[in-house]
DSSP file (Angstrom, degrees, kcal/mol; ACC not computed):
  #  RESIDUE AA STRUCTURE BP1 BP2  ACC     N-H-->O    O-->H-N    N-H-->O    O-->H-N    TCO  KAPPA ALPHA  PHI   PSI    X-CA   Y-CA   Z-CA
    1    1 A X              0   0    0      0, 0.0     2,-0.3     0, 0.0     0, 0.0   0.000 360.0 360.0 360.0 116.5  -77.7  121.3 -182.9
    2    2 A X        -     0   0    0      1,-0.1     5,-0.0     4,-0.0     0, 0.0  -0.529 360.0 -96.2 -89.1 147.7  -78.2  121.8 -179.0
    3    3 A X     >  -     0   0    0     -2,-0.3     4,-1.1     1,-0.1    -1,-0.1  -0.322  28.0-107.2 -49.4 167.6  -77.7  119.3 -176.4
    4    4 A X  H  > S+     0   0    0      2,-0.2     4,-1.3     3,-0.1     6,-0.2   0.562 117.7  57.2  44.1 -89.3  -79.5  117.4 -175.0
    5    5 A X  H  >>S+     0   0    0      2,-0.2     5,-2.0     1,-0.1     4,-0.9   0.951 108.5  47.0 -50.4 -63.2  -79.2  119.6 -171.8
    6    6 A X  H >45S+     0   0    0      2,-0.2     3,-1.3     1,-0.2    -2,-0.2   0.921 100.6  67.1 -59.0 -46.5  -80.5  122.9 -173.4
    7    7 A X  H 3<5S+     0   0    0     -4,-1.1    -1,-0.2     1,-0.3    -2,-0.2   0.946 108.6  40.5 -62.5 -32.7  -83.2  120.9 -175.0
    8    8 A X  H 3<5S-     0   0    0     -4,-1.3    -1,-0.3     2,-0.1    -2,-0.2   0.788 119.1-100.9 -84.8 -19.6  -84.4  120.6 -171.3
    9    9 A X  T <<5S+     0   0    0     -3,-1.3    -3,-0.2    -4,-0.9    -2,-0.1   0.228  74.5 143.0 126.6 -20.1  -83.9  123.6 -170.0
   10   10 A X      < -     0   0    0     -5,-2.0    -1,-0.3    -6,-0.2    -2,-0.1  -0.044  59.4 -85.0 -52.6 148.1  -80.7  122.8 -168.2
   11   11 A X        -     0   0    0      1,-0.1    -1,-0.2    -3,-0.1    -3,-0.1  -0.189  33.4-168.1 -45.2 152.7  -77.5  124.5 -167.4
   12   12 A X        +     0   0    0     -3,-0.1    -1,-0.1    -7,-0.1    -6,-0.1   0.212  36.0 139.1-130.9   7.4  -75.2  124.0 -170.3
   13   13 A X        -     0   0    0      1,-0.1     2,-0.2     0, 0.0    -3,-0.0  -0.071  49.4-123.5 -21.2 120.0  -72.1  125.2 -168.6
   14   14 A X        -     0   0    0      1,-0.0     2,-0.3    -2,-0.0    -1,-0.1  -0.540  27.8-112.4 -76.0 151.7  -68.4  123.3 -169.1
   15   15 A X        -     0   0    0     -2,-0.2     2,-0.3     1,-0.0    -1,-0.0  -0.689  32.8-135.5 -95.6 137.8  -66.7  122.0 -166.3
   16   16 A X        -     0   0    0     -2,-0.3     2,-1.5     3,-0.0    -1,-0.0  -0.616  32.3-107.8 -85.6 155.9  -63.2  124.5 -166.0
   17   17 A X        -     0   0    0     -2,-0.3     3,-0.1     3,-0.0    -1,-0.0  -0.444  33.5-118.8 -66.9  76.4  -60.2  122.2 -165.3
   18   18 A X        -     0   0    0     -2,-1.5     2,-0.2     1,-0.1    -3,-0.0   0.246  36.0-101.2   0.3 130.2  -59.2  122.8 -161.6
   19   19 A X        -     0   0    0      1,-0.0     2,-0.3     0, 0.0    -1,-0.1  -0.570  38.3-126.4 -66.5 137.7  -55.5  124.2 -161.6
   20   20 A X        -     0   0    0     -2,-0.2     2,-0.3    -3,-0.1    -1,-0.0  -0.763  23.9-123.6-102.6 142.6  -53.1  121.0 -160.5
   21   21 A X        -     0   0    0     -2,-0.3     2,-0.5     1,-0.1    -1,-0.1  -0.471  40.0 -93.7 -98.9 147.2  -50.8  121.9 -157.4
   22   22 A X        -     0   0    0     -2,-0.3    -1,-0.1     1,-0.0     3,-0.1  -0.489  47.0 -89.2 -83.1 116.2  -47.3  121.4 -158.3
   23   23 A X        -     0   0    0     -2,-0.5     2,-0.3     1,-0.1     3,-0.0   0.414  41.3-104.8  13.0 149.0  -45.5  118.1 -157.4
   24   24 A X        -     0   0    0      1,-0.1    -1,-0.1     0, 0.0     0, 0.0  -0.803  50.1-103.9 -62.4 137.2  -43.6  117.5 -153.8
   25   25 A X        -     0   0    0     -2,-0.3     2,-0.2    -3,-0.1    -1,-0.1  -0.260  43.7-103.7 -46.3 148.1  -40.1  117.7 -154.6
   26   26 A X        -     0   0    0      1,-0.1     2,-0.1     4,-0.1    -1,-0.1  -0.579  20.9-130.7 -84.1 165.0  -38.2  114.0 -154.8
   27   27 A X     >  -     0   0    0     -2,-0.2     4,-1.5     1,-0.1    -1,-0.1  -0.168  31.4-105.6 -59.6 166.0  -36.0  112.8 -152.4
   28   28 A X  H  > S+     0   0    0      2,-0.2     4,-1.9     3,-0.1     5,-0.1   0.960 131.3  46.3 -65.2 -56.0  -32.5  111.4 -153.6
   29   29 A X  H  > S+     0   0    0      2,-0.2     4,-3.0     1,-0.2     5,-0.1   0.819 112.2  50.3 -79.9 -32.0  -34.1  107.8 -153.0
   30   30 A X  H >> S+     0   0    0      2,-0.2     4,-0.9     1,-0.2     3,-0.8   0.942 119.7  39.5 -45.5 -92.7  -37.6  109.1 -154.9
   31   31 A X  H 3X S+     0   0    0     -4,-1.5     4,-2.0     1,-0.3     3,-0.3   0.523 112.1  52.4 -32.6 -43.7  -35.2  110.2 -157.8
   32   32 A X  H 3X S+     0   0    0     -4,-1.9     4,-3.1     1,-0.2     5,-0.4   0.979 112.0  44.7 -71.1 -67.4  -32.9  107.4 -157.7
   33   33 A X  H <X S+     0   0    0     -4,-3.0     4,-0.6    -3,-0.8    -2,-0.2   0.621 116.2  56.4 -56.3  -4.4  -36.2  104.6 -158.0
   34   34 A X  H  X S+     0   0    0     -4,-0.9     4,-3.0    -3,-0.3    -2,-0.2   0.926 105.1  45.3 -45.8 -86.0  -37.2  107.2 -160.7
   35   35 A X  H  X S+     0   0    0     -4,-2.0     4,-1.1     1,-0.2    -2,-0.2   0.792 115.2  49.0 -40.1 -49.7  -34.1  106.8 -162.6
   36   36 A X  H >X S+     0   0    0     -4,-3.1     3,-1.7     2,-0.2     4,-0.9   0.989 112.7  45.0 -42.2 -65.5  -34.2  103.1 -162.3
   37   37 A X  H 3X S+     0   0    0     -4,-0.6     4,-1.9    -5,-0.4     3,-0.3   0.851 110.5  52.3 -62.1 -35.4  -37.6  102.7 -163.4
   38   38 A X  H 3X S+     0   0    0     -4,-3.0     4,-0.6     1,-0.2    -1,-0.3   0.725 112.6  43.8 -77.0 -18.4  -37.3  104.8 -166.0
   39   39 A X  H << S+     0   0    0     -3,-1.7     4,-0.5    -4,-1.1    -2,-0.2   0.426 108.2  65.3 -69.7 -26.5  -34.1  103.0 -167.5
   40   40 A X  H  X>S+     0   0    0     -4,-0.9     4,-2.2    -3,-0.3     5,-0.7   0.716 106.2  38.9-113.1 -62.0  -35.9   99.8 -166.8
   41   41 A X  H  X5S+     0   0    0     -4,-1.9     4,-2.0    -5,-0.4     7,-0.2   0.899 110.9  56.0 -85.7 -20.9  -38.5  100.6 -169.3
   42   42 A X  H  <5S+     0   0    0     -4,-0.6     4,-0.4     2,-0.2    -1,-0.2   0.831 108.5  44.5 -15.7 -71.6  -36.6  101.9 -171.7
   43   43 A X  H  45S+     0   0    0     -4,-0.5    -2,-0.2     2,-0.1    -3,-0.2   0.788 127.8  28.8 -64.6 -32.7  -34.4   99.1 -172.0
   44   44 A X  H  <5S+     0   0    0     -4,-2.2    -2,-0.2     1,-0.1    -3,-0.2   0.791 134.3  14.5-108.3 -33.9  -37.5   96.6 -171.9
   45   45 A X    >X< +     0   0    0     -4,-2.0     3,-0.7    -5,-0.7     4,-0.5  -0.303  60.0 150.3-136.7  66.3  -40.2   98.1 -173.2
   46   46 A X  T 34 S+     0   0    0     -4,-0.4     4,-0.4     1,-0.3    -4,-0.1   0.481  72.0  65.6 -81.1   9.5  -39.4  101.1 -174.8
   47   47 A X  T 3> S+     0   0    0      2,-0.1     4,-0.6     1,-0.1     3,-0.3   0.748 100.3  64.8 -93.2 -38.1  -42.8  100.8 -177.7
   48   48 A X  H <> S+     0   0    0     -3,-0.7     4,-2.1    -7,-0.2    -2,-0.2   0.714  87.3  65.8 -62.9 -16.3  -44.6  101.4 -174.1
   49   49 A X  H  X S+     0   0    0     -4,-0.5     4,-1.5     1,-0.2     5,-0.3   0.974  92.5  62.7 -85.2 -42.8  -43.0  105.4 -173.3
   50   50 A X  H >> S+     0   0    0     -4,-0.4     4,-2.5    -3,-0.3     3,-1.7   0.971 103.0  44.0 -47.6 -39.5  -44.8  106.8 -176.0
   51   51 A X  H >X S+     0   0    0     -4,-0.6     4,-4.7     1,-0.3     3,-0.8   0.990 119.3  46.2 -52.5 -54.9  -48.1  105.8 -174.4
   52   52 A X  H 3X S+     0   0    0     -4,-2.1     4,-1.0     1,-0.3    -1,-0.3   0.571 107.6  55.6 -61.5  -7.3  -46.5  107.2 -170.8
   53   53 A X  H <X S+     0   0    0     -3,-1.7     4,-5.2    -4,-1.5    -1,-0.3   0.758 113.1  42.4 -93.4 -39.3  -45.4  110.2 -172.6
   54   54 A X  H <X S+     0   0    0     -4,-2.5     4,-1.5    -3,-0.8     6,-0.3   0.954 107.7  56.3 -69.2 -36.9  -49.5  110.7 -173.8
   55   55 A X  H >X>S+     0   0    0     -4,-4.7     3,-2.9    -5,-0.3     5,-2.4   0.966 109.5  49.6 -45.1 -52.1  -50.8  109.9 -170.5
   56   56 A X  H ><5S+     0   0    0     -4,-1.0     3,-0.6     1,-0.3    -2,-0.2   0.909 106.6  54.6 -55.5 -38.1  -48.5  112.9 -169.3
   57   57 A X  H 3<5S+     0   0    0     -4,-5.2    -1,-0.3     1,-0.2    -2,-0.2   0.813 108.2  47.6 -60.4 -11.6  -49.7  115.2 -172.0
   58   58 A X  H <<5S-     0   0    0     -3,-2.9    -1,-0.2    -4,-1.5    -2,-0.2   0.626 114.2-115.6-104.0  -9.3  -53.3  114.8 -171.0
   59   59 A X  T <<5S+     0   0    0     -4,-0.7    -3,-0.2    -3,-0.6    -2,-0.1   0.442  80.0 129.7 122.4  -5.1  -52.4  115.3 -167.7
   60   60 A X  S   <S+     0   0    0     -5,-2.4    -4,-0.2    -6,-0.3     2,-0.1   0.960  78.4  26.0 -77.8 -41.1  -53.5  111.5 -166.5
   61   61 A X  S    S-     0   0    0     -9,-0.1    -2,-0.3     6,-0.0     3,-0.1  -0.543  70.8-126.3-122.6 169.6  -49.5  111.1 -164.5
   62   62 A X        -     0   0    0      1,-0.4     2,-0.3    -2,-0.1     3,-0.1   0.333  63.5 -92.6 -70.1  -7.6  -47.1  113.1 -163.2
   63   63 A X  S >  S-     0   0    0      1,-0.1     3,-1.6   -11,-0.0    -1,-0.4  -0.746  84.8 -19.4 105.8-171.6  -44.2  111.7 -165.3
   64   64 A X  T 3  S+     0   0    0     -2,-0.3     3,-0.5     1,-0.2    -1,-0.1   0.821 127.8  69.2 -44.6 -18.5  -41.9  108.8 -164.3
   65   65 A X  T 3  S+     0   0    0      1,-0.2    -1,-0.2    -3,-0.1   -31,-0.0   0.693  96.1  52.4 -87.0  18.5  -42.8  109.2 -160.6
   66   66 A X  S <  S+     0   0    0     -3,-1.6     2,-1.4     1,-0.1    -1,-0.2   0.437  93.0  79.6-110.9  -3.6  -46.5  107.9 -161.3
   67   67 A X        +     0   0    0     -3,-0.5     3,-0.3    -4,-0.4   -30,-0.1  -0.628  60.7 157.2-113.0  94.5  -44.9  104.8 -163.0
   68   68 A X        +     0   0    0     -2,-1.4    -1,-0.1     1,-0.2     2,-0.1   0.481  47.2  62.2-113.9  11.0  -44.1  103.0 -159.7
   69   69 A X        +     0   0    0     -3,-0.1     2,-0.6   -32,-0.0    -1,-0.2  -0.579  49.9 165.3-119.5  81.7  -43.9   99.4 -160.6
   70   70 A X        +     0   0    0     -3,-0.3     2,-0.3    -2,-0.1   -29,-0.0  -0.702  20.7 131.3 -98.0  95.3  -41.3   98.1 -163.0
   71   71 A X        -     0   0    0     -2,-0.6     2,-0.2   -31,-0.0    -2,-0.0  -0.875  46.5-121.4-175.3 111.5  -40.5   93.8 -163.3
   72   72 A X        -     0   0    0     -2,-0.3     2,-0.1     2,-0.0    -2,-0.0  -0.469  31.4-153.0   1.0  82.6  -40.1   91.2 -165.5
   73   73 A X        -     0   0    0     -2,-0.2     2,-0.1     2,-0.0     0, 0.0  -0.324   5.8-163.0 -99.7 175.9  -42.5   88.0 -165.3
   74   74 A X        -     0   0    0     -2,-0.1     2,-0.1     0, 0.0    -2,-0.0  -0.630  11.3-150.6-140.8-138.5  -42.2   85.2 -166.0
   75   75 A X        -     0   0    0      1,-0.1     2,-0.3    -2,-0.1    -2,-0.0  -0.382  22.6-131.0 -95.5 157.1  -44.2   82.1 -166.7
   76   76 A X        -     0   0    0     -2,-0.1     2,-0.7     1,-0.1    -1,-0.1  -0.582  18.6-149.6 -89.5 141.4  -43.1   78.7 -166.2
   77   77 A X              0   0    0     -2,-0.3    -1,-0.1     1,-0.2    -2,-0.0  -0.803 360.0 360.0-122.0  93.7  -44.0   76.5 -169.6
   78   78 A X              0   0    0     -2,-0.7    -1,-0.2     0, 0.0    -2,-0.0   0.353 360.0 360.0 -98.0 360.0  -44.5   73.5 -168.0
């Protein structure tokens, strides 16, 4: 079966991935809000790091330093 694309005459060419340029090194204070965050979720939502462990295999974060907001809500039941 041909695409689509070939059926028209079009290039049928894959996109390569583009090489990803290697991290900035952390700071201590990077590393340290790192550590936090990463303890944080652990401790509180720890069914949620596999998912953050797939994003990183496909490449969607960096690891724990892409995970940059970590906090408890909540709501008042009044």
């Amino acid at each position: 079966m041909s695409s689509y694309a070939a059926q028209k005459g079009r290039s049928t060419t894959t996109a390569q991935p583009t090489a990803k340029a290697a991290p900035e090194p952390l700071t201590p204070a990077e590393d340290n809000r790192i550590a936090q965050n990463r303890d944080f979720v652990q401790e509180h939502l720890p069914d949620i790091v596999p998912f953050f462990r797939n994003l990183h295999a496909e490449g969607l974060i960096d690891g724990w330093r892409a995970i940059t907001n970590c906090r408890l809500t909540q709501e008042n039941a009044s």
